[in-house]
C-alpha positions as CSV (number, residue, x, y, z in Angstrom):
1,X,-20.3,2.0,-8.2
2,X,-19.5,2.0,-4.6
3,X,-16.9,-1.1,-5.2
4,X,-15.1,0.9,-8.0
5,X,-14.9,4.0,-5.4
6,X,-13.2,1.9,-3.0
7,X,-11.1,0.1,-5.8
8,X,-10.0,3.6,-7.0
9,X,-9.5,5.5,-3.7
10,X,-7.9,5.0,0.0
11,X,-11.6,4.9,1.5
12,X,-12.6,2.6,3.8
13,X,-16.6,3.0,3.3
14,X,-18.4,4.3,0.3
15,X,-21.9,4.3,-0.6
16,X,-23.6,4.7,-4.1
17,X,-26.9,6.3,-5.5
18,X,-29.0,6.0,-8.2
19,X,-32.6,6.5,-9.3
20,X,-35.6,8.7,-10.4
21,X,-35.8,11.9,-8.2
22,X,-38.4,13.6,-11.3
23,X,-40.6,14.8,-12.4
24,X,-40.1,13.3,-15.4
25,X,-37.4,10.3,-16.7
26,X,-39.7,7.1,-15.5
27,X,-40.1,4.4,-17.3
28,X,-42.3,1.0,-17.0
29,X,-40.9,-0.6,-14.1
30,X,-38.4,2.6,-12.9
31,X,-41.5,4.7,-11.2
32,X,-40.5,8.6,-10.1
33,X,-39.2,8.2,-6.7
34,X,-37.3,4.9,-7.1
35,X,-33.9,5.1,-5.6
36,X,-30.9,2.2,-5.3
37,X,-28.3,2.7,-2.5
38,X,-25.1,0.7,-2.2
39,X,-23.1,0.5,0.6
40,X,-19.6,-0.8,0.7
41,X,-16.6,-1.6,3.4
42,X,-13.1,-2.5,2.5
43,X,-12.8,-5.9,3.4
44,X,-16.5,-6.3,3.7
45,X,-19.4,-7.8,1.4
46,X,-21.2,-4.6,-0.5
47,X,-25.1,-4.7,0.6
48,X,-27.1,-3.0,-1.9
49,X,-31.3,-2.0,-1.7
50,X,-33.7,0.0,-3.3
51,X,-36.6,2.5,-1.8
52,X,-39.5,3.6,-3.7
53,X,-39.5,7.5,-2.0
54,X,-42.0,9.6,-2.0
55,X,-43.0,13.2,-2.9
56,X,-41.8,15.8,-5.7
57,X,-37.9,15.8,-6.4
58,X,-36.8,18.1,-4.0
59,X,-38.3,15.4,-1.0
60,X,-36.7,12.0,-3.3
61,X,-33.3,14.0,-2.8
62,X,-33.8,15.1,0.6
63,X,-34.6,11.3,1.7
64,X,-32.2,9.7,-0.4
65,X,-29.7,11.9,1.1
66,X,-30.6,11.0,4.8
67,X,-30.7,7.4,3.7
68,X,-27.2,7.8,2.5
69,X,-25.8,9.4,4.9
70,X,-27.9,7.0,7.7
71,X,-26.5,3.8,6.2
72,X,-22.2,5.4,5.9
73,X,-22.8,6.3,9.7
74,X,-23.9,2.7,10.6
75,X,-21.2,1.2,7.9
76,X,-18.7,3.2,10.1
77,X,-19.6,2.5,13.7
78,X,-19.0,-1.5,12.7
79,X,-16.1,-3.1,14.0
């Protein structure tokens, strides 16, 4: 996902995120609070990781967002 954003816009860094925030939608093997983050840079390999979060949905949001945000501030600052 974050590869297609930069393939289909004029962005330099994008990140995307998926996962289970809950309550409900897990699945063997996809537990509530499970979140995959992918970061990419034009011109740059895409580095990709997954988090098991936890709390209620609200605080798997919260994180994820932090995490997000966190990892495009660090893509950023790179040379």
């Amino acid at each position: 996902m974050a590869d297609g954003a930069l393939a289909r816009s004029r962005a330099d860094v994008a990140v995307a995120i998926t996962g289970i925030a809950g309550p409900g939608g897990a699945t063997p093997g996809k537990p509530v609070g499970m979140v995959c983050f992918a970061f990419a840079r034009r011109g740059a390999a895409t580095h990709s990781f997954t988090r098991q979060l936890a709390g209620d949905r609200a605080d798997v949001r919260a994180a994820s967002v932090d995490i997000a945000l966190e990892g495009l501030l660090r893509l950023a600052r790179e040379p």
